[in-house]
ROLUM-772570 format. One line per field, with one value per residue (C-alpha): residue number from 1; residue in three letters; y, z, x. Coordinates in steps of 0.2 Angstrom, whole numbers. Last residue first. Layout:
ROLUM-772570
milo	(NUM:...)
vovo	(ALA:...)
py	(Y:...)
pz	(Z:...)
px	(X:...)
end
This chain:
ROLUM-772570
milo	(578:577:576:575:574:573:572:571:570:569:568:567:566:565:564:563:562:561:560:559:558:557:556:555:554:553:552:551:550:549:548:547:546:545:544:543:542:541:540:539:538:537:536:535:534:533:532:531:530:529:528:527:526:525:524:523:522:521:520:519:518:517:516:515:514:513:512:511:510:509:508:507:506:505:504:503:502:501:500:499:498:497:496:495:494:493:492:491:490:489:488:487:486:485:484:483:482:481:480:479:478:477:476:475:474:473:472:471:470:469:468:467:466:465:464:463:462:461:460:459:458:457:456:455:454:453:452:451:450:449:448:447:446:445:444:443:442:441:440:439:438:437:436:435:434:433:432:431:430:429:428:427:426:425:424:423:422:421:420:419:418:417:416:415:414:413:412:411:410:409:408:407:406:405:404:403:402:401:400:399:398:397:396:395:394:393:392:391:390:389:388:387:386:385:384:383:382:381:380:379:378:377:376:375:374:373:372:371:370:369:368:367:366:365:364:363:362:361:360:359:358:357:356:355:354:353:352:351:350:349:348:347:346:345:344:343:342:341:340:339:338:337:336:335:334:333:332:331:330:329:328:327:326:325:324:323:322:321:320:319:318:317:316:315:314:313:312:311:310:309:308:307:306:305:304:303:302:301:300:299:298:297:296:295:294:293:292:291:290:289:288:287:286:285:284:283:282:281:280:279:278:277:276:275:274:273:272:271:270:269:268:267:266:265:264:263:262:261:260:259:258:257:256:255:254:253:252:251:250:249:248:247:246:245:244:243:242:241:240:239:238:237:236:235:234:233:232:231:230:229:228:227:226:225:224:223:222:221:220:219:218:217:216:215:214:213:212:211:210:209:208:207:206:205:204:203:202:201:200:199:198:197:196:195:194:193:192:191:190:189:188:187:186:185:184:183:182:181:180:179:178:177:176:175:174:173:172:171:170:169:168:167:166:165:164:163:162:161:160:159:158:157:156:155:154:153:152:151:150:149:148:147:146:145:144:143:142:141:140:139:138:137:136:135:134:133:132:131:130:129:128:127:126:125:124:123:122:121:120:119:118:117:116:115:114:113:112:111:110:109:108:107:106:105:104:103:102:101:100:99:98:97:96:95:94:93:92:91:90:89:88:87:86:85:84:83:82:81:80:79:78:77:76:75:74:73:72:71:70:69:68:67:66:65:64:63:62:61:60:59:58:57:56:55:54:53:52:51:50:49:48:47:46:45:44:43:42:41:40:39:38:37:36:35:34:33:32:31:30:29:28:27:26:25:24:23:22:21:20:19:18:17:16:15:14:13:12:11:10:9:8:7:6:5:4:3:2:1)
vovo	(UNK:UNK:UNK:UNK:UNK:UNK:UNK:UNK:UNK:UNK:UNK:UNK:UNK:UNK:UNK:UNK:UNK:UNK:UNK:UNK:UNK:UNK:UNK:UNK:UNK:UNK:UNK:UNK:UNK:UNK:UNK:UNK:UNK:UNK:UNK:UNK:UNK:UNK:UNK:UNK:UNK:UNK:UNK:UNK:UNK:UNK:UNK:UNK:UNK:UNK:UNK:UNK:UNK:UNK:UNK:UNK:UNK:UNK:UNK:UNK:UNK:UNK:UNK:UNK:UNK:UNK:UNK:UNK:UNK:UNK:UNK:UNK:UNK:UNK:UNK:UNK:UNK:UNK:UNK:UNK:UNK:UNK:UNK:UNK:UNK:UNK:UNK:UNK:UNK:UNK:UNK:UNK:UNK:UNK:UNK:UNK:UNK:UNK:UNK:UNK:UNK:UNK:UNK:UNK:UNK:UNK:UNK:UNK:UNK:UNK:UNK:UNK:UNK:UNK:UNK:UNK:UNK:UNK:UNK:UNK:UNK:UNK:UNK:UNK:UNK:UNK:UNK:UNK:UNK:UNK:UNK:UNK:UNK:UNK:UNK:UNK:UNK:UNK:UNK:UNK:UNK:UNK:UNK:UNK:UNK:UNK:UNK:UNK:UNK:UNK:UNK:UNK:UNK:UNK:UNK:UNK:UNK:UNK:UNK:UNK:UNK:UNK:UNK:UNK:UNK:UNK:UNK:UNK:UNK:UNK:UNK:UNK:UNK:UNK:UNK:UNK:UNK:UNK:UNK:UNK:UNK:UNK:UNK:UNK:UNK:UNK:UNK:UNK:UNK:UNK:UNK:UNK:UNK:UNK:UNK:UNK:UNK:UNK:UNK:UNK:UNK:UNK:UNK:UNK:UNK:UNK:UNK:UNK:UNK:UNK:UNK:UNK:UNK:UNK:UNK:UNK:UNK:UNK:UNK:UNK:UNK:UNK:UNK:UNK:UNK:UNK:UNK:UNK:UNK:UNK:UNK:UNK:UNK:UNK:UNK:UNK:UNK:UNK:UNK:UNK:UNK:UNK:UNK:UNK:UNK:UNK:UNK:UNK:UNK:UNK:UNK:UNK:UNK:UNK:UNK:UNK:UNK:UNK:UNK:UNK:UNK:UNK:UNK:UNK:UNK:UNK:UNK:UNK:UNK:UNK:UNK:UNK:UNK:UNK:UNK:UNK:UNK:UNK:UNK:UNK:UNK:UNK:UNK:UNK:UNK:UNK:UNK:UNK:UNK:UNK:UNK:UNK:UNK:UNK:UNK:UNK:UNK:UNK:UNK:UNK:UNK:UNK:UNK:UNK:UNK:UNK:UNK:UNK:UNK:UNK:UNK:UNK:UNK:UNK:UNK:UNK:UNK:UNK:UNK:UNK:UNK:UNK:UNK:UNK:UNK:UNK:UNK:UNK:UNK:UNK:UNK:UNK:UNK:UNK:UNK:UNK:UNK:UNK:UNK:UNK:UNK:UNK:UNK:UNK:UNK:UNK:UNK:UNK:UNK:UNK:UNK:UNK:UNK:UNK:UNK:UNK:UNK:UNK:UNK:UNK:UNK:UNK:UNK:UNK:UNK:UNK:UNK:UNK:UNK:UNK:UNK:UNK:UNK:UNK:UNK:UNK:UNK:UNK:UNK:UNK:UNK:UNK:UNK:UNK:UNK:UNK:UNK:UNK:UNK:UNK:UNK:UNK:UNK:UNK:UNK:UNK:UNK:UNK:UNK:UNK:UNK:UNK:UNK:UNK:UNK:UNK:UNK:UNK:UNK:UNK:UNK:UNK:UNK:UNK:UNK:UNK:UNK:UNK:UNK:UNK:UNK:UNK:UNK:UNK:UNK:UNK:UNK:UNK:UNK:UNK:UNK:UNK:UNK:UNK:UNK:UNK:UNK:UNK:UNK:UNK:UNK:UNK:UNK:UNK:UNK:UNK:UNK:UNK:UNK:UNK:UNK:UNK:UNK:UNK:UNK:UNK:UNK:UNK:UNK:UNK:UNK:UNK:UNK:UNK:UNK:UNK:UNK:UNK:UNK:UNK:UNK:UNK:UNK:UNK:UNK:UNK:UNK:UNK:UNK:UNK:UNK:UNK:UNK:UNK:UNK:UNK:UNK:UNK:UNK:UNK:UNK:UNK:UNK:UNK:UNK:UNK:UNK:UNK:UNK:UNK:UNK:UNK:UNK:UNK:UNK:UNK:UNK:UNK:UNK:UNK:UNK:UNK:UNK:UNK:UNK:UNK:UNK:UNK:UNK:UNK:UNK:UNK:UNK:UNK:UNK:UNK:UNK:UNK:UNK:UNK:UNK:UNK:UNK:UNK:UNK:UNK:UNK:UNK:UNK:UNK:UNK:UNK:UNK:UNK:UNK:UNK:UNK:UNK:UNK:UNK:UNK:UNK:UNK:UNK:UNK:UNK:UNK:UNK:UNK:UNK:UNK:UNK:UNK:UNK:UNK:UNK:UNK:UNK:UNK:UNK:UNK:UNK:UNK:UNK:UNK:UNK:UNK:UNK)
py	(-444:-449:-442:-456:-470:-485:-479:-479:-498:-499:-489:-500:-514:-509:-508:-496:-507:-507:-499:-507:-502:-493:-501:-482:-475:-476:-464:-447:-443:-425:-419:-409:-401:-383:-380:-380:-384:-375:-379:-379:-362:-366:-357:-370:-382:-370:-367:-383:-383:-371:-379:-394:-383:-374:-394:-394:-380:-383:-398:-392:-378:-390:-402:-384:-383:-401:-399:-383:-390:-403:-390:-382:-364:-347:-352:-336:-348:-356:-339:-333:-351:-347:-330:-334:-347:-336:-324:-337:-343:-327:-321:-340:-337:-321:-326:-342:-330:-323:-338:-347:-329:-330:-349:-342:-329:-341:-354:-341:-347:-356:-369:-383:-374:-379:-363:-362:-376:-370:-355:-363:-372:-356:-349:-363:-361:-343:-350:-363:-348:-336:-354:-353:-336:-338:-352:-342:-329:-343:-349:-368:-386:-397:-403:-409:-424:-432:-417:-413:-433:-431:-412:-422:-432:-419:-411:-427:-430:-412:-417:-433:-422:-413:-425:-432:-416:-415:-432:-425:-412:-420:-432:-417:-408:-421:-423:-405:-408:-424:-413:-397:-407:-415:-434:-449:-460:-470:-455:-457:-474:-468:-453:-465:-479:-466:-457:-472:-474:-454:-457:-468:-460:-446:-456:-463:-445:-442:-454:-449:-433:-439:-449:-433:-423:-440:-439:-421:-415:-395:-381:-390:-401:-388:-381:-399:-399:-385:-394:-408:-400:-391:-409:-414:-398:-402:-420:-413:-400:-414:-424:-408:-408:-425:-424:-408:-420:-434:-421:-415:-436:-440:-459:-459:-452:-470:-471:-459:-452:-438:-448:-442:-425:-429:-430:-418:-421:-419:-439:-442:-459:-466:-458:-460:-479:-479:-474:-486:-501:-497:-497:-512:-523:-534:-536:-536:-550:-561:-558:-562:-581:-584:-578:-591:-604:-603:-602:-617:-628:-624:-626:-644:-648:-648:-655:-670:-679:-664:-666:-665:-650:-641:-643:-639:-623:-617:-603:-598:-598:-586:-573:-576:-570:-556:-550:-550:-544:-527:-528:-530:-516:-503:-499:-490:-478:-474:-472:-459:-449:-447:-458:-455:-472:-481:-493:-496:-502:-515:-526:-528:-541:-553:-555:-558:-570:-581:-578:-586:-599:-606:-606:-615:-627:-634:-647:-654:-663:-663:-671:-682:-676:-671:-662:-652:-648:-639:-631:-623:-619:-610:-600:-595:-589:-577:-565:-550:-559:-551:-550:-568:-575:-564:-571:-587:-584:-578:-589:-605:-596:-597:-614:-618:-608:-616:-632:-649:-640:-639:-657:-663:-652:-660:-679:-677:-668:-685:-698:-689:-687:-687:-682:-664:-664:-671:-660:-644:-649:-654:-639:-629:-641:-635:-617:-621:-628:-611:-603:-610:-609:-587:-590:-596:-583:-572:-578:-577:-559:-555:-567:-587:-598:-598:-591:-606:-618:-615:-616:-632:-640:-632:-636:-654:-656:-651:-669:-675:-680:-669:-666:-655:-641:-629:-628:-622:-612:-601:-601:-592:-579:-579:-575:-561:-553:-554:-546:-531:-528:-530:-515:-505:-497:-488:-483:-476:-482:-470:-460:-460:-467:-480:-486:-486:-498:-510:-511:-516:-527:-536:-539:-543:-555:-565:-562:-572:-582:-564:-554:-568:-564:-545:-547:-557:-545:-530:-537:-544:-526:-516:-499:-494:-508:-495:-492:-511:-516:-506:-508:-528:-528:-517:-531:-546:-552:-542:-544:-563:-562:-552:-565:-579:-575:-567:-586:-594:-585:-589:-605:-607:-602:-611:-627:-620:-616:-636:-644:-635:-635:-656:-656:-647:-656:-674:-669:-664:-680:-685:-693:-683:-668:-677)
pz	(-634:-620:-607:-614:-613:-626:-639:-625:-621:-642:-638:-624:-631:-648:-640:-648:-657:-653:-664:-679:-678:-695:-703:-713:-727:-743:-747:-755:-770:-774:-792:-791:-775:-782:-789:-775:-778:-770:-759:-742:-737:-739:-751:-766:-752:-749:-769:-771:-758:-766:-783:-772:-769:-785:-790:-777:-782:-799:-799:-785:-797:-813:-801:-795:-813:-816:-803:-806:-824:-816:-803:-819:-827:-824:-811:-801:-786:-798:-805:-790:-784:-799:-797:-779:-785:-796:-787:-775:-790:-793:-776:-775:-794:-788:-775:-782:-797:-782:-771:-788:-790:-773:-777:-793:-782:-768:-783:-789:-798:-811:-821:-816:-822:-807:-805:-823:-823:-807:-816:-830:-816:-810:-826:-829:-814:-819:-835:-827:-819:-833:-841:-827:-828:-849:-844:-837:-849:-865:-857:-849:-854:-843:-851:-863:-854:-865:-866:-847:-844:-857:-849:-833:-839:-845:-830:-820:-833:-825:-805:-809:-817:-801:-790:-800:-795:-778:-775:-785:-775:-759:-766:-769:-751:-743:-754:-750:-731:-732:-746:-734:-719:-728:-735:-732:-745:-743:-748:-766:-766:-759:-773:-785:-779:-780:-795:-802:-796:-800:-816:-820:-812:-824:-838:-833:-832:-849:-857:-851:-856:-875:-874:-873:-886:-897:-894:-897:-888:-889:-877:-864:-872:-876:-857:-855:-869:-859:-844:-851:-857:-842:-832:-846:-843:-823:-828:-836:-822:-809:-820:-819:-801:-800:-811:-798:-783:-794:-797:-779:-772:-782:-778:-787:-804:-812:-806:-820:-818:-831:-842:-860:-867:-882:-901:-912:-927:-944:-947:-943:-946:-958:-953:-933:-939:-950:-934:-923:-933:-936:-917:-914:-928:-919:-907:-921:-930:-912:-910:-926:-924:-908:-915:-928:-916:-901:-914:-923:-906:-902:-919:-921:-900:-905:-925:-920:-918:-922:-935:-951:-942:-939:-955:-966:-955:-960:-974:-968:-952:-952:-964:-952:-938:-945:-951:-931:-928:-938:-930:-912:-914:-923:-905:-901:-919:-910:-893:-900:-908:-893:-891:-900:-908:-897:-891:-907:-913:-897:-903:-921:-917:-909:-925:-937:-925:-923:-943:-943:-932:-939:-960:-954:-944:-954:-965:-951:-947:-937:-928:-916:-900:-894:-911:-909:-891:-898:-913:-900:-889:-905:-908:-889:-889:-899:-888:-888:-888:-903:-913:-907:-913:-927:-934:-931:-941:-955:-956:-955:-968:-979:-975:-982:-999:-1003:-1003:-993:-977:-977:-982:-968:-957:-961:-960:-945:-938:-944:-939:-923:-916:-899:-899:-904:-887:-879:-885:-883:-864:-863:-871:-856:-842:-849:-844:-829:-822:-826:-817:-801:-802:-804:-792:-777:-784:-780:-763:-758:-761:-752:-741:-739:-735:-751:-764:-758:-759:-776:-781:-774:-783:-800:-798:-794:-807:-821:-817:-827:-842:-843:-862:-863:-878:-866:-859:-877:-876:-863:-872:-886:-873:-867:-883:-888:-870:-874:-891:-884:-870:-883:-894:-881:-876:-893:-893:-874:-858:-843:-858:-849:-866:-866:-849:-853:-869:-857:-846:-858:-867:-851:-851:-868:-868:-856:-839:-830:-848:-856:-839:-839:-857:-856:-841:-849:-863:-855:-845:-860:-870:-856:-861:-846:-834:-820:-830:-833:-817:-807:-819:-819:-801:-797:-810:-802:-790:-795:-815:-812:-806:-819:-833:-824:-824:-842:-848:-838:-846:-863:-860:-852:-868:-878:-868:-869:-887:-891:-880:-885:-903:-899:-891:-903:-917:-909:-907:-923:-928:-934:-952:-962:-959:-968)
px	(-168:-157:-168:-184:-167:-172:-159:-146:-149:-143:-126:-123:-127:-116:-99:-86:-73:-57:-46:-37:-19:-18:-1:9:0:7:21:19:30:32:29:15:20:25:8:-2:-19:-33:-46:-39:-45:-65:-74:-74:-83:-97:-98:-102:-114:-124:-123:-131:-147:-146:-151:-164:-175:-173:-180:-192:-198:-202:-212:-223:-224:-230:-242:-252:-253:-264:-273:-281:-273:-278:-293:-288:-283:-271:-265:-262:-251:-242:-237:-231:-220:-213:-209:-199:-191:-184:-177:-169:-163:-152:-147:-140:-132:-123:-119:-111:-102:-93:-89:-77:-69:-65:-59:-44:-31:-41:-32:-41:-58:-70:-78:-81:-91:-100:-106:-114:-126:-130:-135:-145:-154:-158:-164:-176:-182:-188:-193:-206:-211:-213:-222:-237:-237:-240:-253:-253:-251:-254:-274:-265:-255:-242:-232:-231:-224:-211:-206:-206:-194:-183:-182:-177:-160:-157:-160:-149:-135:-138:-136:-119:-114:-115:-107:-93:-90:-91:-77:-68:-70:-65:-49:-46:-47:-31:-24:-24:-17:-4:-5:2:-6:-22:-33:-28:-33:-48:-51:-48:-62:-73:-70:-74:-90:-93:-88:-102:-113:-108:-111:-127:-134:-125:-132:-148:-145:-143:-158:-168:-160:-162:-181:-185:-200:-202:-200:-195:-183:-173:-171:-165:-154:-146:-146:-139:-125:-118:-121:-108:-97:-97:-92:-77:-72:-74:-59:-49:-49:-48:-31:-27:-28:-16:-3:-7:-4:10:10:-7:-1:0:-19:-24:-41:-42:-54:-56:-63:-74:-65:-70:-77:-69:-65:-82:-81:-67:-53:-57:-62:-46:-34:-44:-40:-22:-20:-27:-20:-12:-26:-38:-28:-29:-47:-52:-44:-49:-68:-66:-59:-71:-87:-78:-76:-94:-102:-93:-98:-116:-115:-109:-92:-80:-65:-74:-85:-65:-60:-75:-75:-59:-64:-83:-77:-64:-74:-88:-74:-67:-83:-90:-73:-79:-96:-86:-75:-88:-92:-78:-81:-98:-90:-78:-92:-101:-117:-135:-131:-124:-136:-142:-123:-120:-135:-127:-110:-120:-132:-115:-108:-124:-128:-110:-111:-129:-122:-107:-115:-131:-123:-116:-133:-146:-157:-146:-155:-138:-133:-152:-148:-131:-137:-151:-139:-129:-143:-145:-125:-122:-128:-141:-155:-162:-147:-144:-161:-161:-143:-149:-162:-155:-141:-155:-164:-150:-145:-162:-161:-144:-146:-146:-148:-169:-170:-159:-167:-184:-176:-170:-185:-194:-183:-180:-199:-197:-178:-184:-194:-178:-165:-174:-177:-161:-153:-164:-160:-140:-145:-156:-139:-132:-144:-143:-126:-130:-142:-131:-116:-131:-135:-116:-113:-127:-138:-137:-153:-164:-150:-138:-153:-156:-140:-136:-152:-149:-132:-136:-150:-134:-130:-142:-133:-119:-116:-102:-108:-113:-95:-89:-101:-95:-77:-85:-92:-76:-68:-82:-79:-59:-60:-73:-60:-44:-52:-58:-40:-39:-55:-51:-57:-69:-75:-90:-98:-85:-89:-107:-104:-90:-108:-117:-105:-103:-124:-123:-108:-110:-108:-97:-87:-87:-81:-67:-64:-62:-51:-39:-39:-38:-22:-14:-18:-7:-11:-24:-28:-36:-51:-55:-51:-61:-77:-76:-73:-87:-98:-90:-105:-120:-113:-115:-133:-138:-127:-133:-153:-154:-144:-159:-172:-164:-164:-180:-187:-176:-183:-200:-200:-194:-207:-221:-215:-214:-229:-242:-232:-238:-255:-257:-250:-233:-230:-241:-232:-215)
end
């Protein structure tokens, strides 16, 4: 079979063949970023706000799936879990409609166009050259799905160069077992690696149009490409809450589902399909169908033996407050942001403390725990968002229309601060890395002296935002004490260091870092501060007897007319102005 092409003629053909899977894959990255740009807000909205209706979570699971493919969506289903933003027992019909659109995406890959994918590529390209926004990436994402089916034609054709003798390699290669072995295992690499189930079965499908290969290699390609799909997901999560580690079982255990499924229909569905191509796509689609639809009857079972079964003795994490059946009920639904604030607080709480950790001694799993958190909390803060706007969209009193101000100030704040902490700990990283930072044992006793005073600070603004404290005045008073307190410290400190600069102490590159360390801290008591501003003011208290009172949606806002912008412009240019 070698002797029958020429070096030449294998150069060109792996050329050919690894360039069209290349561009493939670059393409598939391409739609899927593109994609989430356009849909991703929409994704996350939706998801949150569909809570316990499995048809709704579903549908929008497989739209997000056909969009954005499944890593990217799984991604960002993976940070919503790890915000507690949707429930295990929600997941379930998320991960089985992003599996089933994926499916579905292939089943669109298997259409042989001819050449008419050129015509997306071309209108694509021209929409992300002259458009802007939202319109520039729907421009790129067609622009990339041509590139998609230009990428099975370019595997399609370099194999088609040399059929007799690809055909007659992959023909040897599936008679027995040893071959379709290797063909699982690397499908299930490809996808594992890619992320998606989806490059192994382009590959199938530009070998079926080249007319390489046979049926033989189906099965054995869909499942490694269901099994591979299913892993990514379990890395990610891995240093994630316990509820997030059980959530992400959901795919691995449909993953099963589905291999099972293929592996006992699949002579059926390959006897009915015309080539190999279209076969894999129509028994990916129906294989993962078929896990999908047990999974969803099954949903609540499942999560009760993944709770049994993995850490069945942990405690669970505090889930989202945000409840947008409580949104007619404007306090009930102010207190549920309340309490909402109070969890976030508690994760910036934890950080900080891993961060003070992380000083002292590098621990790689303490340090991608507060970057999960960090992402959680912006997350949240996304979310809280569009909550707190629906919220204001209601008629409300005086004191709710200032609270709810005061809230979404609040939350701001402290998604600042969960940034300043996750900031720590990466100059920690950087400080480890550089010997010549490290300084005397005196000199960073001050600055942990300090970082503890800021985590005293930080500790008191959770307990300021406990929802069942009466009294948030008093709470604030003692966020301005223990900021006293650390503003007197860190400016000792500062002063120490900069004498034991000049005195030759340490070198100017410690000198850095610890001046880094100090406007950390600096600007995350900063936003504590304001914190405690806001819990100071009269309006910010709930009021216990309104919790159940309905408030009606906002009566029509006549539109004002809009201020003129050349006059404000010519003002610009006035010197007495300025």
């Amino acid at each position: 079979m070698a002797g029958s092409m020429s070096a030449g003629d294998t150069f060109f053909l792996l050329a050919g063949f690894t360039g069209g899977l290349a561009l493939f894959l670059f393409a598939l990255e391409l739609f899927a970023d593109e994609m989430h740009e356009v849909v991703g807000s929409y994704f996350r909205k939706q998801a949150i706000r569909t809570r316990s209706r499995t048809a709704g979570r579903f549908i929008l699971g497989m739209m997000g799936g056909i969009l954005m493919q499944s890593r990217i969506s799984g991604l960002l289903l993976l940070s919503f879990l790890n915000a507690r933003l949707v429930a295990l027992e929600g997941s379930g019909a998320l991960w089985c409609g992003l599996a089933v659109g994926s499916a579905v995406g292939v089943v669109v890959l298997a259409c042989n166009l001819g050449a008419y994918f050129f015509i997306a590529i071309a209108v694509g390209f021209a929409m992300r050259m002259a458009a802007a926004g939202r319109m520039r990436r729907i421009g790129g994402g067609l622009m990339a799905a041509g590139l998609l089916f230009l990428g099975i034609d370019t595997m399609a054709r370099s194999l088609g160069m040399q059929a007799e003798t690809v055909s007659r390699l992959f023909g040897a290669l599936t008679s027995g077992w040893p071959g379709r072995a290797g063909i699982l295992a690397a499908a299930f690499l490809l996808a594992a690696g890619s992320g998606s189930a989806v490059p192994p079965l382009a590959v199938v499908i530009g070998a079926g149009h080249a007319g390489v290969l046979g049926t033989g290699a189906v099965l054995p390609a869909v499942i490694g490409a269901g099994l591979g799909a299913g892993c990514p997901v379990l890395s990610q999560a891995r240093d994630a809450d316990v509820e997030t580690r059980r959530a992400v079982m959901v795919p691995v255990i449909l993953a099963l589902i589905s291999s099972a499924a293929a592996a006992g229909g699949g002579r059926w569905v390959i006897a009915a399909a015309a080539e190999a191509g279209r076969a894999a796509a129509w028994l990916y689609l129906g294989s993962v169908t078929a896990g999908a639809l047990l999974i969803l009857v099954l949903g609540g079972r499942i999560a009760f033996l993944l709770r049994r079964l993995i850490a069945p003795r942990a405690e669970a994490p505090e889930g989202s407050h945000l409840d947008y059946q409580l949104i007619n009920r404007a306090e009930e639904a102010l207190k549920s942001v309340l309490r909402e604030l109070h969890r976030v607080a508690v994760m910036c709480r934890q950080s900080m403390h891993l961060a003070g950790e992380i000083m002292l001694k590098e621990d790689a799993r303490k340090v991608r725990r507060v970057r999960l958190n960090e992402e959680a909390v912006d997350e949240i803060k996304n979310a809280m968002r569009d909550y707190i706007i629906q919220i204001s969209l209601r008629q409300l009193s005086r004191r709710q229309a200032v609270l709810v101000q005061h809230l979404n100030r609040c939350m701001v704040d402290l998604e600042r601060i969960g940034d300043h902490v996750a900031h720590i700990s990466e100059i920690s990283l950087i400080r480890f890395r550089k010997p010549e930072s490290i300084v005397d044992e005196e000199t960073f006793a001050i600055l942990y002296r300090v970082y503890v005073a800021a985590r005293d600070v930080v500790d008191r603004v959770v307990e300021s935002l406990g929802p069942e404290l009466k009294d948030h005045q008093e709470a604030a008073r003692r966020i301005l004490e223990a900021r006293d307190a650390y503003m007197k410290r860190s400016a000792r400190a500062k002063r120490e260091f900069t004498e034991r600069l000049v005195s030759g102490r340490f070198p100017p590159c410690a000198g850095i870092y610890l001046s880094a360390y100090l406007s950390a801290f600096d600007r995350l008591v900063k936003h504590a501060k304001v914190i405690a501003l806001a819990e100071q003011q009269p309006q910010f208290w709930i009021k216990e007897s309104k919790l159940a009172r309905v408030s009606e949606p906002l009566p029509m806002v006549k539109v004002r007319e809009l201020v003129q912008a050349e006059d404000y412009l010519r003002r610009l240019q006035l010197e007495e102005y300025l």
